[in-house]
PDB file with SEQRES, HELIX, SHEET and CRYST1 records, atoms N, CA, C and O in Angstrom:
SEQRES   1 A   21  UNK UNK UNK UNK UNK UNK UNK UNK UNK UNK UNK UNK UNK          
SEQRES   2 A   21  UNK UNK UNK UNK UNK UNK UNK UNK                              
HELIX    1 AA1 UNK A    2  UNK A   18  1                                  17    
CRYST1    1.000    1.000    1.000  90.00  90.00  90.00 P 1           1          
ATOM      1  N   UNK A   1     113.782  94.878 101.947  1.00  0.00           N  
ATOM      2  CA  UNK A   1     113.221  93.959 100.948  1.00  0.00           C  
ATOM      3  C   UNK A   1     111.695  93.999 100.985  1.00  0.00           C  
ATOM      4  O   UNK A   1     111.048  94.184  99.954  1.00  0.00           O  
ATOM      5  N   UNK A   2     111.254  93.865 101.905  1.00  0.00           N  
ATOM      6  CA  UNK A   2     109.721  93.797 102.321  1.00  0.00           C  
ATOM      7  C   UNK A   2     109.044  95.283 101.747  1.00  0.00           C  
ATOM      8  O   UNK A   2     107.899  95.362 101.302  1.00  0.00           O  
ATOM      9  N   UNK A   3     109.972  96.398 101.854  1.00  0.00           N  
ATOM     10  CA  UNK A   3     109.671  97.862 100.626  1.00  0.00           C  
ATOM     11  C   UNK A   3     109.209  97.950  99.770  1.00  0.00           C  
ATOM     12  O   UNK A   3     108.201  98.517  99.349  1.00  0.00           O  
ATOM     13  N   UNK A   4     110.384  97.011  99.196  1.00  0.00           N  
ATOM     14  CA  UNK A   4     110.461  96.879  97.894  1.00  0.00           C  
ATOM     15  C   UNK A   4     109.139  96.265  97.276  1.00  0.00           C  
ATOM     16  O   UNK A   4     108.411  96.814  96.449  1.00  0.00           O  
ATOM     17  N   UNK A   5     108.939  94.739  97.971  1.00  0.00           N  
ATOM     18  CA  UNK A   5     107.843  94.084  97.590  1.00  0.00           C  
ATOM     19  C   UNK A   5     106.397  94.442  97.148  1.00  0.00           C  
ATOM     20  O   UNK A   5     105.594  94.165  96.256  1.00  0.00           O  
ATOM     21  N   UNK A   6     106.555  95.553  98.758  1.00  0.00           N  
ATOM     22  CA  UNK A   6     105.483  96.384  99.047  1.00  0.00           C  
ATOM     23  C   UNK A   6     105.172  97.476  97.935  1.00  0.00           C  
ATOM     24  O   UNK A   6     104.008  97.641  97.568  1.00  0.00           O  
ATOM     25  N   UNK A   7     106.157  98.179  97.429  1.00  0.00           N  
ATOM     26  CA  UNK A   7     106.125  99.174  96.339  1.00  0.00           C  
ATOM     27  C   UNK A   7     105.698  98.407  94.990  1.00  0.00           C  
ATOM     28  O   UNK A   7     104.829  98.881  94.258  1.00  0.00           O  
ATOM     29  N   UNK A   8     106.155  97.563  94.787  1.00  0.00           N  
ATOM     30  CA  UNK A   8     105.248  96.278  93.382  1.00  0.00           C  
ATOM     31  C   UNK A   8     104.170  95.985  93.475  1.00  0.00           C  
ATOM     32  O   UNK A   8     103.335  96.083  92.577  1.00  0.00           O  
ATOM     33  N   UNK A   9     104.003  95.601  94.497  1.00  0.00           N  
ATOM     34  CA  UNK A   9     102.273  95.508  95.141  1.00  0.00           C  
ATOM     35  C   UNK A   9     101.751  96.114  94.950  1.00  0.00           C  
ATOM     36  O   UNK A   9     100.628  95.669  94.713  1.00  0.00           O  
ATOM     37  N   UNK A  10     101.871  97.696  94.822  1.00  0.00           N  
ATOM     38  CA  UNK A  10     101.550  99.321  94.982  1.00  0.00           C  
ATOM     39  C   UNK A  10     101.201  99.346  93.176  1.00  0.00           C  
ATOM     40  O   UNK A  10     100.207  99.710  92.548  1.00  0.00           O  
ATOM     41  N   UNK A  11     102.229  98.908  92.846  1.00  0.00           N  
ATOM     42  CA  UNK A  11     102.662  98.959  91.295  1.00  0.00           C  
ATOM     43  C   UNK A  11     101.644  98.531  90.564  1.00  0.00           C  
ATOM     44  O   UNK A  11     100.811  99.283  90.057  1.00  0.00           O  
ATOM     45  N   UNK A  12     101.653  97.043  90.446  1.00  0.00           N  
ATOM     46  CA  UNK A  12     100.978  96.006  90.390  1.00  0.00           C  
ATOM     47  C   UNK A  12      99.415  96.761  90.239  1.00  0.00           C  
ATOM     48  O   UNK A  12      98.738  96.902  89.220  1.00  0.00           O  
ATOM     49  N   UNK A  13      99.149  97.148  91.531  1.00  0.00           N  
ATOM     50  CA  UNK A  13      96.890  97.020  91.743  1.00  0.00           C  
ATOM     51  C   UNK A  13      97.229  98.277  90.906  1.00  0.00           C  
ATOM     52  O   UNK A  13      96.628  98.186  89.835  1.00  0.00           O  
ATOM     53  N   UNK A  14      97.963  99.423  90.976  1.00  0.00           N  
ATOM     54  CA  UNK A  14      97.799 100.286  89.849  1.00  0.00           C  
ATOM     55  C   UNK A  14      97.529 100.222  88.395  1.00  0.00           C  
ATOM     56  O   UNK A  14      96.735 100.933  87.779  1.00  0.00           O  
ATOM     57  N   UNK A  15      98.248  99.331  87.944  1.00  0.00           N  
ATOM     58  CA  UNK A  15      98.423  98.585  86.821  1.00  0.00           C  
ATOM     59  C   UNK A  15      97.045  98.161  86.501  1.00  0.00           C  
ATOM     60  O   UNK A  15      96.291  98.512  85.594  1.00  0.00           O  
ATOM     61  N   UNK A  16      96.877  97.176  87.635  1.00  0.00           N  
ATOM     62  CA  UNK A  16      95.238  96.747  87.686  1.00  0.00           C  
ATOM     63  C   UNK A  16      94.153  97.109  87.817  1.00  0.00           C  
ATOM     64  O   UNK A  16      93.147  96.463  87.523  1.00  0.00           O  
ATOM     65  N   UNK A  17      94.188  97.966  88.181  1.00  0.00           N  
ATOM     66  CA  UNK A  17      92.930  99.288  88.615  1.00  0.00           C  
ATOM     67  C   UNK A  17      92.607 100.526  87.207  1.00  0.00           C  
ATOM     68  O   UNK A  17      91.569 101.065  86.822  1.00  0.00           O  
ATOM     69  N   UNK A  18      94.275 100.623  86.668  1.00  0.00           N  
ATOM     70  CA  UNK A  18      93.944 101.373  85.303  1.00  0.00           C  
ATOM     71  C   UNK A  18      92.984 100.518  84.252  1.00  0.00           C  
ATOM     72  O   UNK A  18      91.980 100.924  83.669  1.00  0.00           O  
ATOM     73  N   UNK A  19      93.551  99.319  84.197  1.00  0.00           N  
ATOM     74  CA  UNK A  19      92.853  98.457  82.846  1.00  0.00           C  
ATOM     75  C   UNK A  19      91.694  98.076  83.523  1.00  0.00           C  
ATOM     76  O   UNK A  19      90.747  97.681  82.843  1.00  0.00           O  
ATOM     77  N   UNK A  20      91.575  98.130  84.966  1.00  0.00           N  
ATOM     78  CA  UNK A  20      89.622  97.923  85.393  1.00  0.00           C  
ATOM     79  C   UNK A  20      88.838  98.704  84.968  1.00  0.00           C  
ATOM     80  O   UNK A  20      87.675  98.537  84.603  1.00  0.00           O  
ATOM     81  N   UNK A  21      89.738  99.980  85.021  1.00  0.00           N  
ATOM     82  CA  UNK A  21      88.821 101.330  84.480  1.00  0.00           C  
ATOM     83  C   UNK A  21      88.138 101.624  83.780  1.00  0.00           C  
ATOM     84  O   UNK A  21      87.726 102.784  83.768  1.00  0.00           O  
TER      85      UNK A  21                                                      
END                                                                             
């Protein structure tokens, strides 16, 4: 579970880091 979370997290600042761009 804690993977998983971890991989969204991953997801997530990606997400966030593209539209910072």
């Amino acid at each position: 579970m804690s993977v998983k979370q971890h991989c969204r997290s991953d997801w997530l600042s990606l997400r966030i880091q593209s539209l910072e761009a």
